[in-house]
C-alpha positions in Angstrom: 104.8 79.5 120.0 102.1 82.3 120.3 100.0 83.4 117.0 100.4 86.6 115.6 97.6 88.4 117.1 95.5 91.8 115.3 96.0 90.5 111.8 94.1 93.3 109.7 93.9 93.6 105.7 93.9 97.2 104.8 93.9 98.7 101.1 94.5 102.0 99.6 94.2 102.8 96.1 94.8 99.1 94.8 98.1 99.0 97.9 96.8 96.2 99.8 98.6 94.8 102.7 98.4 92.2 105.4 99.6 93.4 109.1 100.1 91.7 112.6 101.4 92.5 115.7 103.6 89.8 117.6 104.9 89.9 121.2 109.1 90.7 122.0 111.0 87.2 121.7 114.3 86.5 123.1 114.9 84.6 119.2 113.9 86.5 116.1 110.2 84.6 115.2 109.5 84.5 111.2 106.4 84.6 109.3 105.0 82.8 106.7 101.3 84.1 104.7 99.0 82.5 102.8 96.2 83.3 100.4 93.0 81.7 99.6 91.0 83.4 96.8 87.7 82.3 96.0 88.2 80.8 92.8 91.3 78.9 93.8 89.3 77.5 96.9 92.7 76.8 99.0 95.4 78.5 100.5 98.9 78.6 98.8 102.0 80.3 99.9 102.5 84.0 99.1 106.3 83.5 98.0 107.6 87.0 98.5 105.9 86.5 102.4 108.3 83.3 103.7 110.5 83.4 106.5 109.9 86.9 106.9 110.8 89.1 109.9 108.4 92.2 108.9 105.1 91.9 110.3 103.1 92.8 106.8 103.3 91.2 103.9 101.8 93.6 100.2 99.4 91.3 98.7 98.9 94.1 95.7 100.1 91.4 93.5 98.5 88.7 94.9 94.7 90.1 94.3 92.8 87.5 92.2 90.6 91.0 91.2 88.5 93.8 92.9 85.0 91.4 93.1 86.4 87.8 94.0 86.6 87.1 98.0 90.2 86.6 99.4 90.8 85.3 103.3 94.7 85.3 104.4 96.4 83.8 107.5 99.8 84.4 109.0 101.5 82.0 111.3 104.8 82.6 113.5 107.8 80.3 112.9 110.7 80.8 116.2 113.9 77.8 115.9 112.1 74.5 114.6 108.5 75.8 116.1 105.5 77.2 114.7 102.2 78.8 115.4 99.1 78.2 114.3 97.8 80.0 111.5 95.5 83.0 112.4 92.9 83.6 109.7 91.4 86.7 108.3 87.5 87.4 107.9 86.5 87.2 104.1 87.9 90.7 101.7 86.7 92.1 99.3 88.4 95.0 97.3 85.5 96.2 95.9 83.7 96.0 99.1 86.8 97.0 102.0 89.4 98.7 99.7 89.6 102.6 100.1 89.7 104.8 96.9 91.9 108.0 96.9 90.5 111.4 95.5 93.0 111.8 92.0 95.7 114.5 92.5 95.0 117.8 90.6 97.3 120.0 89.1 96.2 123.3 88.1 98.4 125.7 86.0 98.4 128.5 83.8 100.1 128.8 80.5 99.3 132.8 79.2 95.4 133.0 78.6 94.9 129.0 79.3 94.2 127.2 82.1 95.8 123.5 82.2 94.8 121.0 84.5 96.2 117.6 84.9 94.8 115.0 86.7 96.4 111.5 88.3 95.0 108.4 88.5 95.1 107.6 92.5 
């Protein structure tokens, strides 16, 4: 059974995700991802990410915090075989994560001018 190749972290405004791409199979493969923060110093199985047929799993909620260093890997499971897990280089969030510009509302109520602003 063939890795999951191009496995890429990317995060947006505290949205971070886990992708792969994965080659056409005659049989449906399934994925299962894994998480090693830092401070745990092993992986352990991301339980919303088993068995899945996507290929990206949200690790928002998995995120030990923005400074501690994260790797992930992803293997393939097709019938009663399985890949290899392929591993991610070391993340960061406070290091790779993107920060959105907030979202501005300007209006005017009679002689005031209101502006809200949203947290990205």
């Amino acid at each position: 059974v063939p890795g999951p190749m191009q496995v890429v972290v990317t995060s947006e405004n505290f949205n971070t995700v886990l992708h792969w791409q994965y080659p056409p199979m005659a049989e449906t493969p399934h994925f299962i991802v894994e998480i090693k923060p830092y401070d745990l110093g092993h992986y352990k199985i991301i339980s919303t990410c088993v068995n899945i047929s996507a290929h990206f799993c949200d690790l928002s909620k998995e995120m030990y915090g923005p400074f501690i260093s994260h790797w992930f890997r992803v293997k393939a499971v097709i019938g009663s075989q399985q890949s290899e897990y392929v591993a991610t280089d070391e993340f960061i969030f406070r290091k790779h994560g993107n920060i959105g510009p907030p979202k501005l509302s300007v209006s005017r109520h009679g002689d005031k001018i209101k502006v809200d602003i949203y947290h990205p």
